[in-house]
C-alpha positions in Angstrom: -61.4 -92.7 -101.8 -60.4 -91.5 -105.4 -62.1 -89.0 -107.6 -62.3 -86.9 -110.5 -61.9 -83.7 -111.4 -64.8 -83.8 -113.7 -67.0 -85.3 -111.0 -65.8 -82.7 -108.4 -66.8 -79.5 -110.3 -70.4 -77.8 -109.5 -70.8 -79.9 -106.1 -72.0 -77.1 -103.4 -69.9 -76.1 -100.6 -71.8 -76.6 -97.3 -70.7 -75.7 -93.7 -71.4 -77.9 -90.9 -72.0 -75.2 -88.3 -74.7 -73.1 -89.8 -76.0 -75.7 -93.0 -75.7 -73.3 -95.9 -74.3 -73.3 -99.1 -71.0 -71.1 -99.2 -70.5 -71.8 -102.9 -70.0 -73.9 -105.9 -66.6 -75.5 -107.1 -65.6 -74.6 -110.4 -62.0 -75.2 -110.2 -59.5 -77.1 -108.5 -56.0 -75.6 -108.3 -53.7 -78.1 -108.6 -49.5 -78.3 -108.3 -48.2 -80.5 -110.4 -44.8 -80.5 -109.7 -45.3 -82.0 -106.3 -48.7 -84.3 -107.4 -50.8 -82.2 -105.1 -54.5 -80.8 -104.8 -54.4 -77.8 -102.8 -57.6 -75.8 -102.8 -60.8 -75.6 -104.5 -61.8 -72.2 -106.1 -65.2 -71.4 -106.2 -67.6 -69.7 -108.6 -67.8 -66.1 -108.7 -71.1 -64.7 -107.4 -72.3 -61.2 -108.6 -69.6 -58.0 -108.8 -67.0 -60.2 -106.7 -64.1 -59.8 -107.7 -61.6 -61.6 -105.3 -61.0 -65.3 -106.2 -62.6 -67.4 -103.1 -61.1 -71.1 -102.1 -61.2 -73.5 -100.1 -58.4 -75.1 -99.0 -57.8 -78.7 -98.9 -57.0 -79.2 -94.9 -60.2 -77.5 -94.3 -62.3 -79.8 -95.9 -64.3 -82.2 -94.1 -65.3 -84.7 -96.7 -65.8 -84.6 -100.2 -68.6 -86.3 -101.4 -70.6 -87.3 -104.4 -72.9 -84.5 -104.1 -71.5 -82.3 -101.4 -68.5 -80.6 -100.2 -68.7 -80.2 -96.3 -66.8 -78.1 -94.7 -66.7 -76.5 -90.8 -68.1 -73.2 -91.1 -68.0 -69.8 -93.3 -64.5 -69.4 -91.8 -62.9 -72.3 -94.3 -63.5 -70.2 -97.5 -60.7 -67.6 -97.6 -61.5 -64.9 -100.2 -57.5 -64.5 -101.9 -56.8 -61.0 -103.6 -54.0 -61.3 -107.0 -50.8 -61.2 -105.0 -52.0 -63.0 -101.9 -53.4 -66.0 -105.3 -50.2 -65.5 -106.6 -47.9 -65.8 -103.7 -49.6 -69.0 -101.9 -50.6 -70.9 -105.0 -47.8 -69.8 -107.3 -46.7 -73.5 -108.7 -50.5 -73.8 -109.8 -50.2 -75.4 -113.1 -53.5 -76.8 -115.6 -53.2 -80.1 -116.1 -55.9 -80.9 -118.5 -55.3 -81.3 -122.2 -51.8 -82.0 -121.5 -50.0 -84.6 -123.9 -48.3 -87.4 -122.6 -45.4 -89.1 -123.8 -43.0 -92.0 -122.3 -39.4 -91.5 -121.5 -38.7 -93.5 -124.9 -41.1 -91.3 -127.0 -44.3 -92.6 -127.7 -47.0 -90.4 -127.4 -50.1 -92.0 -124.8 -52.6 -89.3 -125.5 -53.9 -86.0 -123.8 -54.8 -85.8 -120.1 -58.5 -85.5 -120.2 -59.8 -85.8 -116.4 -57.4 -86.1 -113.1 -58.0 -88.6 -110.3 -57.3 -87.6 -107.2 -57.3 -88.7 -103.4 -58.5 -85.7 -101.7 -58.0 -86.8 -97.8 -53.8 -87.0 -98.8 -53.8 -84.1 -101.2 -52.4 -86.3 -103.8 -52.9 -86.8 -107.7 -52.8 -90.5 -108.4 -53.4 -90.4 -112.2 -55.4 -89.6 -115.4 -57.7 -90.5 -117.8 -56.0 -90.1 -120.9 -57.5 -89.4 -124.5 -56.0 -91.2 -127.8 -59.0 -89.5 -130.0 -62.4 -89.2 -130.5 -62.3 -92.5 -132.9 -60.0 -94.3 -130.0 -62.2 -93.2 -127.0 -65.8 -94.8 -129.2 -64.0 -97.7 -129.9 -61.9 -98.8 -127.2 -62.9 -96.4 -124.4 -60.8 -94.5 -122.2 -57.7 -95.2 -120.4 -56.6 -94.8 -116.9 -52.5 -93.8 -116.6 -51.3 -94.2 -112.2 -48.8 -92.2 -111.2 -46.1 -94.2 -110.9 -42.3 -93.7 -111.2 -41.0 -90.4 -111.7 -43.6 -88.1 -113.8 -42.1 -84.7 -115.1 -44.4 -82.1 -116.0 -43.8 -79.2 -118.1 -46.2 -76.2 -119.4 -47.3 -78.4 -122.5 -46.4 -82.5 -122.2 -46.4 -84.9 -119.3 -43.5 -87.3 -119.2 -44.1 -90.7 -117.6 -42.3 -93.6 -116.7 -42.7 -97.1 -118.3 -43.7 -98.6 -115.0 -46.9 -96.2 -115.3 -47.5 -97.3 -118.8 -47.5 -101.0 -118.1 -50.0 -100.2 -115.1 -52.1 -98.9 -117.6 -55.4 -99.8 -117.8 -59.0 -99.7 -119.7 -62.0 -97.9 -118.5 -64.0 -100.5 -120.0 -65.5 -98.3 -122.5 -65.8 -98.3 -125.6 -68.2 -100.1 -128.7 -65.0 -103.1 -129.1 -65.6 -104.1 -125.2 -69.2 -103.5 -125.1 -69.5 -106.1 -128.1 -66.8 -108.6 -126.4 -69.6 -108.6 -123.6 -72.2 -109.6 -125.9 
């Protein structure tokens, strides 16, 4: 099953084994370069100053109002150069622009769908404007073909752009339904 990043964030983390809350997702830390999910980071509670996540493998199912996960054990707390060595391709995603191979800009990346249970990034929603997204909605860009990314643009390959599809959003197809 697919979901969003922006559905994701603030679900509670709950363990199995004892039935309380561990945390709260605020993040997820993604790698791009391979298309992967690989842990969620939670919220920071009180003086704490170690990031704590939750890595992907340890999660039992995500879903739409509740992380599960096994017990306690699953959240590891990470200090800087433990974060830094295991997560070190860790790359934001959001509010990147995307372009084809041949130049044309597609917009910005504005949420990230993702299938949690194989780890994988499978596309975006992608912005062309506040004007664009009122009138015609939102688009949905798959991962197809080859996808580069760098620290400011996404490159995507025409296959992805012809697979490209409508959220159905938008004043112009709310009218066409009328």
């Amino acid at each position: 099953m697919l979901h969003r990043y922006s559905e994701v964030l603030n679900l509670p983390v709950v363990c199995v084994k004892n039935g309380k809350k561990t945390g709260v997702i605020k993040d997820i830390i993604f790698c791009p370069e391979n298309r992967e999910v690989s842990a969620f980071l939670l919220e920071h509670k009180g003086l704490e100053i170690r990031k704590k996540v939750v890595k992907l493998k340890s999660i039992l199912n995500l879903g739409d109002d509740a992380v599960i996960i096994d017990s306690p054990d699953c959240v590891k707390s990470l200090g800087k150069a433990a974060y830094t060595a295991e997560f070190k391709d860790e790359g934001s995603i959001l509010g990147l622009r995307i372009f084809t191979r041949a130049g044309e800009e597609l917009g910005i990346v504005k949420d990230v769908i993702f299938d949690w249970q194989a780890g994988r990034i499978e596309g975006f929603e992608v912005s062309d404007g506040l004007l664009q997204d009122i009138l015609q909605g939102r688009r949905i860009l798959p991962l197809f073909g080859k996808v580069e990314f760098g620290e400011e643009n996404i490159l995507v390959d025409k296959e992805a752009v012809e697979e490209m599809e409508n959220t159905g959003g938008g004043i112009r197809n709310k009218l066409n339904k009328i």
